[in-house]
N, CA, C and O of each residue as an XYZ file, in Angstrom:
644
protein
N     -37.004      0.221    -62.580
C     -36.078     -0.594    -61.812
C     -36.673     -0.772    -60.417
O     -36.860      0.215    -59.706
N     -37.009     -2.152    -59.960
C     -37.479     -2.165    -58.820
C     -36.163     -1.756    -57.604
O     -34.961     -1.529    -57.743
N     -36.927     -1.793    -56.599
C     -35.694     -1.493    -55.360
C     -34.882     -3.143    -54.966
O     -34.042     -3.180    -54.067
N     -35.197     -4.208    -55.619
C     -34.461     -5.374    -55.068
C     -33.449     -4.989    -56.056
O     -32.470     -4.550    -55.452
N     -33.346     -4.979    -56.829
C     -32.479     -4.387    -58.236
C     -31.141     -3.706    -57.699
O     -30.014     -3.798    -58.186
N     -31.531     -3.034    -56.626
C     -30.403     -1.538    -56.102
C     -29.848     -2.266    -55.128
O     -28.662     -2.021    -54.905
N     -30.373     -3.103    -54.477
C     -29.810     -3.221    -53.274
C     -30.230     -5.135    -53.378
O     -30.949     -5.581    -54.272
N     -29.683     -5.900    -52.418
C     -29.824     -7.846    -52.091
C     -30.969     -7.708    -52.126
O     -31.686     -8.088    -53.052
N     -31.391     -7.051    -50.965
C     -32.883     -7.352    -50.676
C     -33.381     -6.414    -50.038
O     -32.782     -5.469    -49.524
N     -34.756     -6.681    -50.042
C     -35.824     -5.354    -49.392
C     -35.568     -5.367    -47.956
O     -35.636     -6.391    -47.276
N     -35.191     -3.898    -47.387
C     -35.092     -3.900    -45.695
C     -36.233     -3.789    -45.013
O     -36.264     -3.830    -43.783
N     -37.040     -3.673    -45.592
C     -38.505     -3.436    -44.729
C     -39.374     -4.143    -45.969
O     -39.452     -3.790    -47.146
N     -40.077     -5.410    -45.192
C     -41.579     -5.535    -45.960
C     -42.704     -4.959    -46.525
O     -43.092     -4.894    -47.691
N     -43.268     -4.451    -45.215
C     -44.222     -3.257    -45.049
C     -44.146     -2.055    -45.820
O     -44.915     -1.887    -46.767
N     -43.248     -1.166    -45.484
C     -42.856      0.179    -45.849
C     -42.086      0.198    -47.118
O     -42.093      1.257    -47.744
N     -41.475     -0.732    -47.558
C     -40.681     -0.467    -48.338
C     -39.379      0.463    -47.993
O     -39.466      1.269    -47.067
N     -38.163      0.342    -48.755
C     -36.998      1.292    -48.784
C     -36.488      2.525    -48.235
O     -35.545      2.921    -47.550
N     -37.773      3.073    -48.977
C     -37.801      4.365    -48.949
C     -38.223      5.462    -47.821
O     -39.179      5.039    -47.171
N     -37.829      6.620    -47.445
C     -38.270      7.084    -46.245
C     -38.713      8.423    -46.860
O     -38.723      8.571    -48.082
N     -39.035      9.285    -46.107
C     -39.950     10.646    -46.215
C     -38.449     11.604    -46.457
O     -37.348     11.395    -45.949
N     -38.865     12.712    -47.423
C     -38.027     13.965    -47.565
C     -37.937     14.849    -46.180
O     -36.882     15.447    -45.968
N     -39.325     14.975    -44.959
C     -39.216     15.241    -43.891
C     -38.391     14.863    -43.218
O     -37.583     15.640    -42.708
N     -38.362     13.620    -43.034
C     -37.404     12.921    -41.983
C     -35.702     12.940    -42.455
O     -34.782     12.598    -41.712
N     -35.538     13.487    -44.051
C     -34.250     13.112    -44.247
C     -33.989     14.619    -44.013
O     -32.890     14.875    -43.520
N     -34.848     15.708    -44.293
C     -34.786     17.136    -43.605
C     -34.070     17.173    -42.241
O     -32.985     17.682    -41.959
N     -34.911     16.534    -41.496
C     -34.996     16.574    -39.866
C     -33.556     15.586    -39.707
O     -33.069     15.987    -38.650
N     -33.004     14.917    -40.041
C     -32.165     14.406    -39.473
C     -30.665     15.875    -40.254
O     -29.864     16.134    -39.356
N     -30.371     16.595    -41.489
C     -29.775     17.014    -42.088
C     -29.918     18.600    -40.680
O     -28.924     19.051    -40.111
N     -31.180     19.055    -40.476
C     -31.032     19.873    -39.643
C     -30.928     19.707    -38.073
O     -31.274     20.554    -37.249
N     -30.383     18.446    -37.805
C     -29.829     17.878    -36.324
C     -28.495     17.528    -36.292
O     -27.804     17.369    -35.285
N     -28.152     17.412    -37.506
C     -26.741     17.367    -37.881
C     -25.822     18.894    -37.856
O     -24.657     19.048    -37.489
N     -26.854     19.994    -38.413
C     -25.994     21.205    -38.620
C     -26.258     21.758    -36.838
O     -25.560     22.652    -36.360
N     -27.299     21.095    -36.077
C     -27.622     21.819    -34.611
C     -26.516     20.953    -34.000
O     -25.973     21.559    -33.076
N     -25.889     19.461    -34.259
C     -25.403     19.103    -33.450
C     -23.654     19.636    -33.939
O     -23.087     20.293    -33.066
N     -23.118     19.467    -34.801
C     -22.135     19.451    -35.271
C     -21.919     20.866    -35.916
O     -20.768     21.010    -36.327
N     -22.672     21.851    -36.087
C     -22.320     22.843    -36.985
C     -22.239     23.004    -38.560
O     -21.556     22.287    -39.292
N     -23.016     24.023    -38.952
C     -23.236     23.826    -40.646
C     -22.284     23.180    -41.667
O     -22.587     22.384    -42.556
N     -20.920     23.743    -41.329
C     -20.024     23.622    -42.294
C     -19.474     21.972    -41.403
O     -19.378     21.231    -42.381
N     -19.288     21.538    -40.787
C     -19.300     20.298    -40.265
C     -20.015     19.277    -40.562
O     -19.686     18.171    -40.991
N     -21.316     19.852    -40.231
C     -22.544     18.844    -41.085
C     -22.166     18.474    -42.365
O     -21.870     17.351    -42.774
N     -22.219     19.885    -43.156
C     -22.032     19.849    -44.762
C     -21.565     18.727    -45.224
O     -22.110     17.924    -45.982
N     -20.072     18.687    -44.522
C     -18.652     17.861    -45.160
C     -19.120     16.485    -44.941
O     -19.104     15.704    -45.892
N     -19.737     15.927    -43.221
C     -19.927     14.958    -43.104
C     -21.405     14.243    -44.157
O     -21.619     13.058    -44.414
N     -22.021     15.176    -44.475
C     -23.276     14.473    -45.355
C     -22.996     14.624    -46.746
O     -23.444     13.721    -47.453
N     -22.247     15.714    -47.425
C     -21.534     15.250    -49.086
C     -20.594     14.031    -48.617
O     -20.686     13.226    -49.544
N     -19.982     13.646    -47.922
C     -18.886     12.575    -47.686
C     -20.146     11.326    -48.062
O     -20.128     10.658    -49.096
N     -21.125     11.216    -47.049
C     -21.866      9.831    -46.974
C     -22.360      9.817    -48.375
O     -22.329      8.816    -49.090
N     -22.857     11.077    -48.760
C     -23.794     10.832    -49.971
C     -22.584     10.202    -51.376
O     -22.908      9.564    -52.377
N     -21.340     10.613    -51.015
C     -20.303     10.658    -51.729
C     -20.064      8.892    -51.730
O     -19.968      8.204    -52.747
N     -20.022      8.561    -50.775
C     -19.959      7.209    -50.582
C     -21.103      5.797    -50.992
O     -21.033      4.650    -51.432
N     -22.183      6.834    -50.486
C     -23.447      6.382    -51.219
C     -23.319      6.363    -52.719
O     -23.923      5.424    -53.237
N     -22.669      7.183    -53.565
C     -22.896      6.900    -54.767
C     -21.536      6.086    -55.745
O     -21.428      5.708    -56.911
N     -20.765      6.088    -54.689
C     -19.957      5.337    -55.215
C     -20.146      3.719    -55.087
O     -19.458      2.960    -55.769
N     -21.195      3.213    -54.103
C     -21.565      1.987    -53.522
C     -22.462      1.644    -54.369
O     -22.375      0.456    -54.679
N     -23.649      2.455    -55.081
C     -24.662      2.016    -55.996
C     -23.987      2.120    -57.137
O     -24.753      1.734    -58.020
N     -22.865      2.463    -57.640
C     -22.452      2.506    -58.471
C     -21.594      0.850    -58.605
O     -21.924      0.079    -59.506
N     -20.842      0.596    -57.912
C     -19.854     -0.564    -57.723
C     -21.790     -1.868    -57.531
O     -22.003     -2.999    -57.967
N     -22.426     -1.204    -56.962
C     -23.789     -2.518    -57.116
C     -24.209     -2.657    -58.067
O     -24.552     -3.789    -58.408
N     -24.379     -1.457    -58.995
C     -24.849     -2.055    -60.114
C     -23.702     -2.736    -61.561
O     -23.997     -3.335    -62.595
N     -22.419     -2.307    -61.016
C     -21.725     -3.237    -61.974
C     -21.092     -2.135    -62.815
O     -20.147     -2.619    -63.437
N     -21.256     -0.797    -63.078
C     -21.141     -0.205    -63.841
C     -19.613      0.886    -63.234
O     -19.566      2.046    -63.644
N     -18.730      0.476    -62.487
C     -17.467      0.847    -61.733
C     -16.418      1.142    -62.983
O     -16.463      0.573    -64.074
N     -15.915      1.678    -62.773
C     -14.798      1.846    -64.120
C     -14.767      1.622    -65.625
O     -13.853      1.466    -66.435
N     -16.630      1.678    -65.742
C     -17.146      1.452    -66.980
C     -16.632      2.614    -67.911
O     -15.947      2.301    -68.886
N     -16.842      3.571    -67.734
C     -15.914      4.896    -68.259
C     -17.026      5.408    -69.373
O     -16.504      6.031    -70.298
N     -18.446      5.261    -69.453
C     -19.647      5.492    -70.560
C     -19.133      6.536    -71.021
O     -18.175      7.223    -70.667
N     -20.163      6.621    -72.197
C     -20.282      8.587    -72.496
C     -20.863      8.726    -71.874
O     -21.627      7.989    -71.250
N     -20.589     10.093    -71.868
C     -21.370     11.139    -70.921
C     -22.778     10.935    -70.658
O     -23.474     11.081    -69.654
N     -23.012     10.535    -71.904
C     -25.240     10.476    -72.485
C     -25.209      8.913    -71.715
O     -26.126      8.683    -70.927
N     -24.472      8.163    -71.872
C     -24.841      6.895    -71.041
C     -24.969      7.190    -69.646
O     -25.848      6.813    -68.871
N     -23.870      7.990    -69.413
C     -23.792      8.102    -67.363
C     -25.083      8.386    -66.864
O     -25.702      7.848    -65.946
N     -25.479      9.592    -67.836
C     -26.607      9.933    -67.278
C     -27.603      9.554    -67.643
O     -28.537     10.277    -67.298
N     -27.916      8.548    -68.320
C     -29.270      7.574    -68.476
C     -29.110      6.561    -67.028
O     -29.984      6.483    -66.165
N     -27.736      5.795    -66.996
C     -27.326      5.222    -65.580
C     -27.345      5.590    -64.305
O     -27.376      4.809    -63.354
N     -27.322      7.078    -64.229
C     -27.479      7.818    -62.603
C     -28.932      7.965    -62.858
O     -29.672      7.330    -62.107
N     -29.573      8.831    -63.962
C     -30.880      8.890    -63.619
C     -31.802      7.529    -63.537
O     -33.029      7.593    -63.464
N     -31.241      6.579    -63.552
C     -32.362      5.204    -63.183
C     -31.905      4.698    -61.816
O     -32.634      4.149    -60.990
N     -30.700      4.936    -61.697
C     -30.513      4.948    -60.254
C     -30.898      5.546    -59.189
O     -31.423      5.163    -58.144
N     -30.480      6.796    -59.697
C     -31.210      7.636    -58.584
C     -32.450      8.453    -59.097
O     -32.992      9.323    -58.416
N     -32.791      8.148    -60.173
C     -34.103      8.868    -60.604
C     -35.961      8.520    -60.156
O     -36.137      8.637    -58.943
N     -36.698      8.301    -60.609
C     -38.098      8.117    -60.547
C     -37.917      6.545    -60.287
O     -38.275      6.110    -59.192
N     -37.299      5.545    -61.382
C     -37.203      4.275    -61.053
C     -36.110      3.663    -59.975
O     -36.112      2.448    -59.773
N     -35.246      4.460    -59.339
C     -34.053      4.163    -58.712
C     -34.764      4.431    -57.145
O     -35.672      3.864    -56.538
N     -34.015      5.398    -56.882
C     -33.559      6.152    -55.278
C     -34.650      7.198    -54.549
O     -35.359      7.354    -53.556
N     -34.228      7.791    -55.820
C     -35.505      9.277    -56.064
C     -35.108      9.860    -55.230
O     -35.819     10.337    -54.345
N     -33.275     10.026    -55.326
C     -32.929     11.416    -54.893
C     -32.764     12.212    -55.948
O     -32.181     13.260    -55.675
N     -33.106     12.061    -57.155
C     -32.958     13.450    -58.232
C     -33.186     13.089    -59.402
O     -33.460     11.905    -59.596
N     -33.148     13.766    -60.201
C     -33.455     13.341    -61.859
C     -32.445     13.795    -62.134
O     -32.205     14.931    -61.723
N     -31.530     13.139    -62.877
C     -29.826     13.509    -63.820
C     -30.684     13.825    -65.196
O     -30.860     12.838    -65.911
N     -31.120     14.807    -65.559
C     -31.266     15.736    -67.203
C     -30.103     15.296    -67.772
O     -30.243     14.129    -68.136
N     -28.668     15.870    -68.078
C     -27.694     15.555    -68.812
C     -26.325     15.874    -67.795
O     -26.374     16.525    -66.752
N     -25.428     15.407    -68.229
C     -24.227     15.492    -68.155
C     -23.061     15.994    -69.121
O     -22.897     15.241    -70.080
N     -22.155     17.181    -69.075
C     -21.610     17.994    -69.906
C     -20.171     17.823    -69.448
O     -19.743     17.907    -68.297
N     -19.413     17.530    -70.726
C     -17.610     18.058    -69.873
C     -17.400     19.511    -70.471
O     -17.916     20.215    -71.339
N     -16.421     19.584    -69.595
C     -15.458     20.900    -69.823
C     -14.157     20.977    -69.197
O     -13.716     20.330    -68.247
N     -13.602     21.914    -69.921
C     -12.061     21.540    -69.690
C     -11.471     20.860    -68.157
O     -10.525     20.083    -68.031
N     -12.300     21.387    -67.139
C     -11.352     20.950    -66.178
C     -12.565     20.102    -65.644
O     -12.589     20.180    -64.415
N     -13.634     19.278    -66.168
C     -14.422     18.178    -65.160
C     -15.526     18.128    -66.346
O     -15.560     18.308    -67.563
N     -16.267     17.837    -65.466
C     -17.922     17.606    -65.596
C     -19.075     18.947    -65.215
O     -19.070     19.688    -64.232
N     -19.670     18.928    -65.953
C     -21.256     19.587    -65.342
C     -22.368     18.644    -65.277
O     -22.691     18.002    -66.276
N     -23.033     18.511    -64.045
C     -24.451     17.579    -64.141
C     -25.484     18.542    -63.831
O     -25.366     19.316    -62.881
N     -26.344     18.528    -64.480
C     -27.699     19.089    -64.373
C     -28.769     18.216    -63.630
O     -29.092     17.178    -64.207
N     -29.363     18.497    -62.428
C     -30.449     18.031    -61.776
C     -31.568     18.618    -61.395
O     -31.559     19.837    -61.225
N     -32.078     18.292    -61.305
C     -33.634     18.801    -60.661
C     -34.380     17.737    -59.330
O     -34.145     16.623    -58.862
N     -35.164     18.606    -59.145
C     -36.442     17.550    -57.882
C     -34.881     16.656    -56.925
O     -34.832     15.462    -56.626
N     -33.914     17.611    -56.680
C     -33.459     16.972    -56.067
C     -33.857     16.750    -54.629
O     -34.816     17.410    -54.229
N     -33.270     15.927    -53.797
C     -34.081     16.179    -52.315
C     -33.107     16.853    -51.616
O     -32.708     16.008    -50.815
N     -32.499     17.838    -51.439
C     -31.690     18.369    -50.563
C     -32.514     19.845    -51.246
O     -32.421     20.680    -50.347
N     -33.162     20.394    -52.284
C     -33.770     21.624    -52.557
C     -35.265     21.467    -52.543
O     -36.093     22.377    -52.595
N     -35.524     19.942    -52.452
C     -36.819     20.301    -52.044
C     -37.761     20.459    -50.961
O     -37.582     19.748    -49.972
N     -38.940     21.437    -50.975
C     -40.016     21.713    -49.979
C     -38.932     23.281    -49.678
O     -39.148     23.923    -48.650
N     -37.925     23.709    -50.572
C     -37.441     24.912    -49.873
C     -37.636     25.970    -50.498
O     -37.676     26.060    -51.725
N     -37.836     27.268    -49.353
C     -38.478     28.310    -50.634
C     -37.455     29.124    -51.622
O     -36.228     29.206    -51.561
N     -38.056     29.496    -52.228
C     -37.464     30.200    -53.282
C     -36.520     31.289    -52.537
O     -37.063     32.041    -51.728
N     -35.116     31.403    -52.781
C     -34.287     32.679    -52.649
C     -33.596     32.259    -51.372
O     -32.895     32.983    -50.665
N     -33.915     30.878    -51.160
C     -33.208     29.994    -49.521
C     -31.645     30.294    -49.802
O     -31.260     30.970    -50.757
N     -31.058     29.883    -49.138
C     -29.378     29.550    -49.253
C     -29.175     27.911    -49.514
O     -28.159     27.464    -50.047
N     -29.808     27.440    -49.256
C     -29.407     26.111    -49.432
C     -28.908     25.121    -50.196
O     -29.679     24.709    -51.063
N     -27.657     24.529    -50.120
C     -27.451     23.902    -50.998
C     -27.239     22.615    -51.406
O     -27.426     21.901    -50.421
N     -26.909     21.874    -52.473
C     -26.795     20.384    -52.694
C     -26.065     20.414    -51.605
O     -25.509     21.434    -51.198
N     -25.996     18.963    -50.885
C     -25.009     18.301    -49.387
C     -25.109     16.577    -50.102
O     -24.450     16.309    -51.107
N     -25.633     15.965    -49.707
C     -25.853     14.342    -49.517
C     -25.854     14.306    -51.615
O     -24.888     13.773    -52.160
N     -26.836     14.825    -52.369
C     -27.027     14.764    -53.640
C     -25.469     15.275    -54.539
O     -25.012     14.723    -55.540
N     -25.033     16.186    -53.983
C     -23.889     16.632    -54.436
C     -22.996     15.410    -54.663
O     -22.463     15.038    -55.708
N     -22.948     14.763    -53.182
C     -22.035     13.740    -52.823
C     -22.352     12.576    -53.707
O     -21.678     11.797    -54.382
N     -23.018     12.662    -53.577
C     -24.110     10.960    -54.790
C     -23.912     11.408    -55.771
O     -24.319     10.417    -56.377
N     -23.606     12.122    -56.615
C     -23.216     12.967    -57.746
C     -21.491     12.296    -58.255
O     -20.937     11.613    -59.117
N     -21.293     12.894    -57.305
C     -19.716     13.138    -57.467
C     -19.319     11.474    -57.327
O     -18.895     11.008    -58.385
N     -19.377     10.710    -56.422
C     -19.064      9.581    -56.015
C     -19.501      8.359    -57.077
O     -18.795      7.403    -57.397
N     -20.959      8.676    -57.567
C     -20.981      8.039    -58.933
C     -20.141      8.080    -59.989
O     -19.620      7.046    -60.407
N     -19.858      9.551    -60.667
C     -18.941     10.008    -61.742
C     -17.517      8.998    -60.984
O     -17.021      7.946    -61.388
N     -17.190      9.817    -59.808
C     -15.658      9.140    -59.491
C     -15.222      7.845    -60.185
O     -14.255      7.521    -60.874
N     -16.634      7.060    -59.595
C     -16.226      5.730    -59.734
C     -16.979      5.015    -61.235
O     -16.953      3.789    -61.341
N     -17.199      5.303    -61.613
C     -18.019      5.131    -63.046
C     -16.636      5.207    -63.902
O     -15.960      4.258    -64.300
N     -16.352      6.908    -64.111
C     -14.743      7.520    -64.713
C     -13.855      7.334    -64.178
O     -13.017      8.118    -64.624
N     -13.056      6.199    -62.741
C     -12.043      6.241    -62.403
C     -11.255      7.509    -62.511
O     -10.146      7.588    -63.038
N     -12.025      8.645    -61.883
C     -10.952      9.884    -61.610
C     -11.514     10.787    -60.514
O     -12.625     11.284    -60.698
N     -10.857     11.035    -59.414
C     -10.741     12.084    -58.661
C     -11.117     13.629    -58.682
O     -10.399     14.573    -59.011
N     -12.660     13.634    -58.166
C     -13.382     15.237    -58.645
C     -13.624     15.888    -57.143
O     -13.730     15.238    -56.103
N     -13.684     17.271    -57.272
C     -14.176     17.955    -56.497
C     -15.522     18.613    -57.297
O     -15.741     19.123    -58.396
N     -16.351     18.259    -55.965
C     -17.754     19.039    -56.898
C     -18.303     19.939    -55.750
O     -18.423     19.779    -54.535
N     -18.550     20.812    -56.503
C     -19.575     22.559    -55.816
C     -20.952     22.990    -56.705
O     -20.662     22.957    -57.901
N     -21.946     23.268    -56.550
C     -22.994     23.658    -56.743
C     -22.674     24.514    -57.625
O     -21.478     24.779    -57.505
N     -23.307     25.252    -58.712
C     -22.939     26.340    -59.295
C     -24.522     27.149    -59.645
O     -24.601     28.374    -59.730
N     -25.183     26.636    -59.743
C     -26.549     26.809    -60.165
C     -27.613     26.266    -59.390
O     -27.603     25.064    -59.123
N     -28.702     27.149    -58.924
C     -29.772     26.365    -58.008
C     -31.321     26.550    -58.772
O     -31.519     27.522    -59.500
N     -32.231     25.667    -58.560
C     -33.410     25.663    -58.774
C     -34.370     26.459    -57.672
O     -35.588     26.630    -57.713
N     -33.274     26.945    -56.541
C     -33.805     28.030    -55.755
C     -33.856     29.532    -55.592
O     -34.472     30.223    -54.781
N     -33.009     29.862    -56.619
C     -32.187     30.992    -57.170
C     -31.779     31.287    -58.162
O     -30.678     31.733    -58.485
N     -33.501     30.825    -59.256
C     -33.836     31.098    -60.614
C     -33.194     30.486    -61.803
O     -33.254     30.935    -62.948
N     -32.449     29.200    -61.336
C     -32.099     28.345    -62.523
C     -32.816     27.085    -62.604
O     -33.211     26.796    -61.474
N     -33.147     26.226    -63.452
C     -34.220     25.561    -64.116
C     -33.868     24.205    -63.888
O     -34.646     23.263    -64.044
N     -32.095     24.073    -63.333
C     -31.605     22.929    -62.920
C     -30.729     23.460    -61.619
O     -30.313     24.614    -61.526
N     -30.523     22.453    -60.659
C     -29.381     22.147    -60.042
C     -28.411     21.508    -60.540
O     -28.401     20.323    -60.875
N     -27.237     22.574    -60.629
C     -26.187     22.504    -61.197
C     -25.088     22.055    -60.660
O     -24.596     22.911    -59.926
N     -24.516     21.137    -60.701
C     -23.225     20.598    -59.767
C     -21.716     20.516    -60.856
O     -21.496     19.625    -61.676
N     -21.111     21.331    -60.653
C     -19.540     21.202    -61.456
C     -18.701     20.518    -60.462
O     -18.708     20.768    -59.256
N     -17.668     19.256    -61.309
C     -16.944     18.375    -60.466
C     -15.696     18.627    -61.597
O     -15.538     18.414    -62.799
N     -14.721     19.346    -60.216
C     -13.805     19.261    -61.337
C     -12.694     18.132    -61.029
O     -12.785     17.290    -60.136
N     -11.423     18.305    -62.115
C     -10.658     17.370    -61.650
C     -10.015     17.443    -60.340
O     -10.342     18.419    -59.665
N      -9.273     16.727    -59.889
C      -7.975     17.018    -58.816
C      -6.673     16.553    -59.263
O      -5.681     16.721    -58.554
């Protein structure tokens, strides 16, 4: 999927779309220096939250309601290798009270070392905000599993509200 695909049109000629995992670092840790961690947090799952509800309503696929195996062929081209390339969506699982998404190479865990604290923020939000609006239903999502702290995916559970 090219990037005119995601978005009207290309914002930069030259450079293309896309920006550096550094710089989206450096702005995520000027946010927790200016505003405070748990401040930051809320305000960057919110955008990312919004972010994925916006590529979601762009590509047409809003209250489509897929299976599960569709969503996540649809988030991972969105936001996967051909999309965004904020993460690779592996699969998507329900359970009684929501969803489980499995990710990896996300960019909020990567370049970080092993046994960090860190967790999904902006990807979480792009997570959740897709499902929302894809399934027309109201989730809260929390990390449950990290690729920094010996699990093989980043794990995000969204449950209902």
């Amino acid at each position: 999927m090219a990037s005119t695909t995601l978005t009207e049109t290309q914002f930069r000629s030259e450079l293309g779309d896309f920006s550096s995992i550094v710089c989206f670092k450096a702005l995520i840790s000027g946010l927790e220096e200016a505003l405070g961690e748990k401040a930051a947090y809320i305000s960057v799952v919110a955008a990312g939250r919004l972010r994925g509800k916006t590529l979601v309503t762009e590509l047409g696929l809003a209250g489509q309601k897929p299976d599960l195996a569709a969503a996540a062929i649809a988030m991972n081209q969105a936001l996967g290798k051909e999309g965004t390339r904020l993460c690779i969506v592996d699969k998507i699982e329900a359970f009684d009270d929501g969803y489980r998404v499995y990710c990896r190479e996300t960019v909020c865990s990567a370049g970080e070392p092993q046994g960090a604290s860190t967790t999904l923020s902006f990807t979480l939000g792009a997570i959740q905000g897709a499902l929302e609006t894809m399934m027309e239903k109201r989730l809260r999502g929390t990390q449950v599993e990290s690729v920094l702290r010996g699990s093989q995916h980043d794990i995000v559970e969204l449950n209902f509200r």
